[in-house]
C-alpha positions as CSV (number, residue, x, y, z in Angstrom):
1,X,0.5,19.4,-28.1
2,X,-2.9,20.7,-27.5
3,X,-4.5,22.2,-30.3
4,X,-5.1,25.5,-28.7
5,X,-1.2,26.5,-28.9
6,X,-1.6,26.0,-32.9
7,X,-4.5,28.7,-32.4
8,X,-3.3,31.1,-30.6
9,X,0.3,31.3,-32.9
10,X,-1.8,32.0,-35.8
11,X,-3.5,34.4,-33.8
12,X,-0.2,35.8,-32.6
13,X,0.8,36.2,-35.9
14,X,-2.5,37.9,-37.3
15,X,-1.7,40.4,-34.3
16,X,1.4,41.6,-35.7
17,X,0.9,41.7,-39.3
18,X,-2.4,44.2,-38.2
19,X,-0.4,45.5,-35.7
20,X,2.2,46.2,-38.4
21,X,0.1,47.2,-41.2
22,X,-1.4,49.9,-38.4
23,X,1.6,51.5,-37.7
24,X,2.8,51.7,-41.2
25,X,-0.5,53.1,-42.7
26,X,-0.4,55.6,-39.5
27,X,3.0,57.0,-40.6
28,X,2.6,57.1,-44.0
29,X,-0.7,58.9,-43.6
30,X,1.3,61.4,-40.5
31,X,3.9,61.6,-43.5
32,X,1.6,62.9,-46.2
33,X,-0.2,65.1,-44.0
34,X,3.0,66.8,-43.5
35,X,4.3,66.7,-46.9
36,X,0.6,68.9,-47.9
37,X,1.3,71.2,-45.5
38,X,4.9,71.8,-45.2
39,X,5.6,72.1,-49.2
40,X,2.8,74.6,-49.6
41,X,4.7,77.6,-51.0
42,X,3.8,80.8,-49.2
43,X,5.5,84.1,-51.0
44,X,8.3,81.3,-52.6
45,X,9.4,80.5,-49.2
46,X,8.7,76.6,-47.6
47,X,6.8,76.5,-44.6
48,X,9.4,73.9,-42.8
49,X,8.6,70.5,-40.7
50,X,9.9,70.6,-37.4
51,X,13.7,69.8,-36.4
52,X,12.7,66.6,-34.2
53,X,11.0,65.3,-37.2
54,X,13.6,65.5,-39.6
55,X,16.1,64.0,-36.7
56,X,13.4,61.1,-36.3
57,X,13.5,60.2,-40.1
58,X,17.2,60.0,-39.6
59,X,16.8,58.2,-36.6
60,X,15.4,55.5,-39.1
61,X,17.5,55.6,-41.6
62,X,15.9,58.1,-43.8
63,X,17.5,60.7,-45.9
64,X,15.5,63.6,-47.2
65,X,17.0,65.8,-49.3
66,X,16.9,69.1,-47.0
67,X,17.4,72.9,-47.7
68,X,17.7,75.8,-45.3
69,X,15.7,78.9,-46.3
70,X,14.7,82.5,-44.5
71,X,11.7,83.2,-43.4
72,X,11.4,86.1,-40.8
73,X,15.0,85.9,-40.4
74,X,14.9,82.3,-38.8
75,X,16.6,79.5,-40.1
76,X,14.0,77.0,-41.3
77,X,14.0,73.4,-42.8
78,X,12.3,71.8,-45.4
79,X,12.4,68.7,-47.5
80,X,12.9,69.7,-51.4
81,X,10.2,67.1,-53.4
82,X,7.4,64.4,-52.8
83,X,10.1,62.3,-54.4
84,X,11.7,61.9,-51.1
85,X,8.4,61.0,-49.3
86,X,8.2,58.2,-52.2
87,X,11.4,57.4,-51.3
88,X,10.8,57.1,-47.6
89,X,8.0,54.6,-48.1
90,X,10.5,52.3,-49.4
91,X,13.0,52.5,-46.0
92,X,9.6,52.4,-43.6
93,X,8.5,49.5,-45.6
94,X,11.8,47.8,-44.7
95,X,12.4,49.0,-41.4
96,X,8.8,47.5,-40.4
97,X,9.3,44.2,-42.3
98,X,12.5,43.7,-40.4
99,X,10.6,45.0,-37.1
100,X,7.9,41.6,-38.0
101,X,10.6,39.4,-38.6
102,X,11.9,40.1,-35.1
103,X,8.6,40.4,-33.3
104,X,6.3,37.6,-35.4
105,X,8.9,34.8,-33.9
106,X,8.5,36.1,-30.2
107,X,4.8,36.6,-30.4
108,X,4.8,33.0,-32.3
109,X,6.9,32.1,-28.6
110,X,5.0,33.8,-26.4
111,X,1.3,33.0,-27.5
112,X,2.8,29.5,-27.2
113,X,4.0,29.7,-24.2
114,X,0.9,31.5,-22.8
115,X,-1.1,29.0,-24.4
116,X,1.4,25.9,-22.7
117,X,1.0,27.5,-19.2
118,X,-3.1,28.3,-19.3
119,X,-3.3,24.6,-20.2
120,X,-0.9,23.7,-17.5
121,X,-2.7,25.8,-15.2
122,X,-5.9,23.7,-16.1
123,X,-4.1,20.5,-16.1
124,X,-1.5,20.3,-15.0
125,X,-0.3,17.3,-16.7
126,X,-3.7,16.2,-18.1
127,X,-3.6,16.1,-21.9
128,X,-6.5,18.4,-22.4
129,X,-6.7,18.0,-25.7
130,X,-9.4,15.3,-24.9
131,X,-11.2,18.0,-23.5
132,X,-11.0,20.1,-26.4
133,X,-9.7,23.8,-26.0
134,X,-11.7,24.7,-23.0
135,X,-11.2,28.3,-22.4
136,X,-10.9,30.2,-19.0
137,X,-14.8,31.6,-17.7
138,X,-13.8,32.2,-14.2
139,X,-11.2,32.8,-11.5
140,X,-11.2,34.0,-7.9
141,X,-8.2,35.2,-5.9
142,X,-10.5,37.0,-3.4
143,X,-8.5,39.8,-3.0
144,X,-11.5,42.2,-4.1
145,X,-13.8,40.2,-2.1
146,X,-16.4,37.2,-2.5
147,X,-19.6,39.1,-4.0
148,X,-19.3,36.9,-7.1
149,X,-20.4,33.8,-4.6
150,X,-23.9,32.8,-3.9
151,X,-24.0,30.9,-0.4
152,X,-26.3,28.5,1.5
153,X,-26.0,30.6,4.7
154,X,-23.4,33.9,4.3
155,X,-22.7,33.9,8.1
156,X,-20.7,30.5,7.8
157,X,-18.0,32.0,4.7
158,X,-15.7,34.8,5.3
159,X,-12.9,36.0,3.9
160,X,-9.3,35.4,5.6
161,X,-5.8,36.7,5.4
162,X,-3.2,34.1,4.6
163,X,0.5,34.3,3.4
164,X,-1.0,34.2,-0.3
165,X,-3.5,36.9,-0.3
166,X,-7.1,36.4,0.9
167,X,-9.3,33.2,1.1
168,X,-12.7,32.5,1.5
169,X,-13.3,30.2,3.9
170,X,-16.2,28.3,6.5
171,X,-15.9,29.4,9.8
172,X,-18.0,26.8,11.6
173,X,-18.9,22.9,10.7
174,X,-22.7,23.6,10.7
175,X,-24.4,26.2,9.1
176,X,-28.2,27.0,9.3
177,X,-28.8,26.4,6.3
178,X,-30.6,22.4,6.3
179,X,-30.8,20.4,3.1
180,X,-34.4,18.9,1.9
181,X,-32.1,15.4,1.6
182,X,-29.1,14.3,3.1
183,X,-26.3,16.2,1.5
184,X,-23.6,18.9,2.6
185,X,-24.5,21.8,4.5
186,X,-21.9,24.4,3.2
187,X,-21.9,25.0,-0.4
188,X,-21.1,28.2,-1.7
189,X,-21.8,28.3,-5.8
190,X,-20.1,30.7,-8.7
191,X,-23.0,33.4,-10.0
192,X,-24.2,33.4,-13.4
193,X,-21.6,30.8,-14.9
194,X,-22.9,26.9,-15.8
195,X,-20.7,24.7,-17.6
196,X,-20.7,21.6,-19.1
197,X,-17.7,20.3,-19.9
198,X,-15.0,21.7,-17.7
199,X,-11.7,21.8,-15.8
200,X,-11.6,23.3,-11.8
201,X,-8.6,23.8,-10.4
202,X,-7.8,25.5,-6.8
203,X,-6.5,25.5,-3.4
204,X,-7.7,24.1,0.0
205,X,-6.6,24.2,3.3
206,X,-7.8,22.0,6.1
207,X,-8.6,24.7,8.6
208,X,-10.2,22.0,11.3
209,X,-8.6,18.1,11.9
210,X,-12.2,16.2,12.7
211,X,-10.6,12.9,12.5
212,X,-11.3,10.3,9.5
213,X,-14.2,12.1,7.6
214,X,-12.2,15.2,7.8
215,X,-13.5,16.7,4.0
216,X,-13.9,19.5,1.6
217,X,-16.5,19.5,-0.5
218,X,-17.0,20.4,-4.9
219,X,-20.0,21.1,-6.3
220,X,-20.8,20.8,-10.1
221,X,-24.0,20.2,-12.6
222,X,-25.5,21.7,-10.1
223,X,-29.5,21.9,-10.9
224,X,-31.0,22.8,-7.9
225,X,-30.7,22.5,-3.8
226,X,-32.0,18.9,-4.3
227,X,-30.2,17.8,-7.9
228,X,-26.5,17.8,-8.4
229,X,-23.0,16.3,-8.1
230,X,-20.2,16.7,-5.7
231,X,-16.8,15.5,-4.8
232,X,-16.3,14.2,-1.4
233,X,-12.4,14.6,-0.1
234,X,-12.5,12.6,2.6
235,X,-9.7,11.7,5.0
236,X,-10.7,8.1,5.2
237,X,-13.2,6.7,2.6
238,X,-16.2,5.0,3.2
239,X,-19.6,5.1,1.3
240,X,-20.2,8.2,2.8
241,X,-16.6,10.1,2.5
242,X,-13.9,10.2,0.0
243,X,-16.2,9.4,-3.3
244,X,-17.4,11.1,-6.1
245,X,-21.5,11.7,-5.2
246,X,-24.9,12.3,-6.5
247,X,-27.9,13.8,-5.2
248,X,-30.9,13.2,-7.1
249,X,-34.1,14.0,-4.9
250,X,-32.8,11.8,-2.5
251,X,-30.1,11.4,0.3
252,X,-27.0,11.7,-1.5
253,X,-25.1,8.2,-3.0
254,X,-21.8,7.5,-4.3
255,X,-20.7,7.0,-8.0
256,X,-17.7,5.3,-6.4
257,X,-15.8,2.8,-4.3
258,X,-12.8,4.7,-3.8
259,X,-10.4,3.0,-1.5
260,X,-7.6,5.7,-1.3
261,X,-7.6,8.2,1.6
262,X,-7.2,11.7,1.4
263,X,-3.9,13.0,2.9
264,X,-5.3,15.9,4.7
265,X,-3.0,17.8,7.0
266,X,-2.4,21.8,7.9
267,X,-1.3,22.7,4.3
268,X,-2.7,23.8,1.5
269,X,-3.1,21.2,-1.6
270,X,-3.8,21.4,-5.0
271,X,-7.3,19.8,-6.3
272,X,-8.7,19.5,-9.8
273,X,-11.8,18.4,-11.5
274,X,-12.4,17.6,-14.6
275,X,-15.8,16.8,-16.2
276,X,-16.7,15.3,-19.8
277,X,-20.7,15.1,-20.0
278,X,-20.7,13.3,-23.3
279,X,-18.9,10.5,-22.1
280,X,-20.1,11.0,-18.9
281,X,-16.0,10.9,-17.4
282,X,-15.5,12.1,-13.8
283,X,-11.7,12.9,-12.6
284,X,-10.4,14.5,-9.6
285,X,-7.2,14.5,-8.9
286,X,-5.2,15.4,-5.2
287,X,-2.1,17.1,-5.4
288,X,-1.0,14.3,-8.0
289,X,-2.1,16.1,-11.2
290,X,-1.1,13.3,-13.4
291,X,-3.1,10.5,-12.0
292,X,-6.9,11.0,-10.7
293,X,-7.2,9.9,-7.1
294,X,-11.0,8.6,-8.4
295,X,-12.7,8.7,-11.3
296,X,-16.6,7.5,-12.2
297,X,-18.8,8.4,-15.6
298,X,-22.3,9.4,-15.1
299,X,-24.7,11.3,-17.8
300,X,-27.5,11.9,-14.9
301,X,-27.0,16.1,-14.8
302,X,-25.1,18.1,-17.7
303,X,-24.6,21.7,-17.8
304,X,-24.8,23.2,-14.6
305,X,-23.2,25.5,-11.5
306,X,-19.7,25.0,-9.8
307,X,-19.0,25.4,-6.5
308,X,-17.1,24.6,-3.4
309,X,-18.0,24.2,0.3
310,X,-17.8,21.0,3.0
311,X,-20.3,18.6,4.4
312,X,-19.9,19.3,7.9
313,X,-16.3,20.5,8.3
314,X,-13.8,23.9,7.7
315,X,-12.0,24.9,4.8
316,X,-10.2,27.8,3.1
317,X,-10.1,28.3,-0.7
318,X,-8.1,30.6,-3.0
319,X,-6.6,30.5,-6.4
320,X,-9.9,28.6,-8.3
321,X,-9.8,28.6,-12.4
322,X,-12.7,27.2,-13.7
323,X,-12.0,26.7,-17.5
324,X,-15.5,24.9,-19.7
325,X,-18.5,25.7,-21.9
């Protein structure tokens, strides 16, 4: 089990006891502030605490001794002696202490659980736990729009309605925007966030069958326009398609002899990356998210941007989670 879901149960558990030890201090202290002002003795008669209050400490198993006096000719109510504060401390203190033992399990379940399915999302069957416990630093559903996206030409994204919500997709093969070396065209990259070590998972749909080099594109240790990596999904591998690549102020190269082809149709598929950079470990993985479709280690680039786009083709994107440091 990864050793985030030990974390966060400690964590869920320092939540409730502060949580608990909140609440307690804030009723006691509501409770005293009552006592001072309700047993102040004003020509020998009590000034009285409210009906709904005394009710409430009923409703918890509290019993104040209580006395009826007149005061203006209305019937009023008031507890008889701090003794029966004293003794109220005891019945919060055990009402609250039962209230952790129910809640301190089911937070202990439900951090876990939380903590199981962020590392699913991530993984998805990957034992991250060789990754460390890489945290979530970005995600994009697109419903509120791309601004958070910095493009190589904005008039070849835009954002589409689908079944799931929005997507932000290419809407032609080309763009104007022309590489200094041999490398994709469309490459739209996350603002302000570099990683080094990290996990990128989305969804991408095919919106254009181009034949065997049909492709999407994944940027990352991204350095500049002329100095990064990128995945290359293509439908039929090749040097040039289907491999993991570099470009390193020169016409882009691949890191692998990938064999496998990409089974691209009119769906949308599932797609992860994950990174290392002290190993150097490069995985990306297809739809299969237990076995990598190709995998090459590299130390060339470390921290740098994320992104998606395509060499020369169109694709929609939704649902990205980009979890690293």
């Amino acid at each position: 089990m990864p050793r985030a879901v030990d974390t966060d149960r400690r964590q869920g558990w320092i939540r409730v006891i502060a949580m608990i030890r909140s609440l307690f201090s804030c009723v006691l202290a509501c409770l005293a502030s009552w006592a001072e002002a309700r047993l102040t003795l004003s020509g020998h008669e009590f000034y009285a605490p409210s009906p709904q209050l005394v009710h409430w400490l009923y409703t918890l198993g509290l019993r104040p001794r209580v006395a009826a006096f007149r005061c203006c000719d209305t019937q009023l109510l008031a507890t008889a002696a701090w003794e029966d504060i004293m003794h109220a401390r005891i019945h919060l203190w055990i009402w609250f202490t039962s209230l952790a033992l129910i809640l301190g399990p089911a937070t202990w379940l439900v951090a876990g659980e939380s903590t199981s399915s962020r590392a699913d999302r991530a993984g998805k069957g990957t034992d991250l736990s060789r990754y460390g416990d890489l945290p979530l630093v970005f995600s994009e559903d697109f419903d509120q729009g791309a601004e958070r996206w910095e493009t190589t030409d904005d008039a070849a994204w835009e954002l589409r309605e689908h079944a799931g919500g929005k997507a932000f997709g290419l809407n032609r093969r080309i763009s104007n925007y022309q590489p200094a070396v041999r490398s994709p065209h469309n490459i739209a990259l996350i603002k302000g966030v570099e990683v080094s070590d990290f996990v990128l998972k989305l969804r991408v749909k095919s919106t254009l069958d181009t034949g065997g080099h049909r492709d999407c594109c994944l940027f990352f240790g991204y350095q500049n326009p002329t100095r990064f990596y990128y995945v290359h999904l293509g439908a039929r591998p090749d040097p040039n398609s289907g491999q993991i690549m570099i470009v390193d102020n020169a016409p882009r190269r691949p890191l692998t002899d990938n064999k496998s082809p990409v089974p691209w149709d009119d769906a949308w598929h599932d797609v992860k990356v994950v990174r290392n950079v002290a190993t150097g470990a490069i995985e990306v993985y297809f739809d299969d998210m237990t076995k990598p479709l190709m995998t090459a280690v590299d130390k060339t680039f470390g921290k740098g941007r994320v992104g998606i786009g395509s060499f020369d083709d169109m694709d929609d994107f939704d649902d990205i989670e980009l979890f690293g440091r």
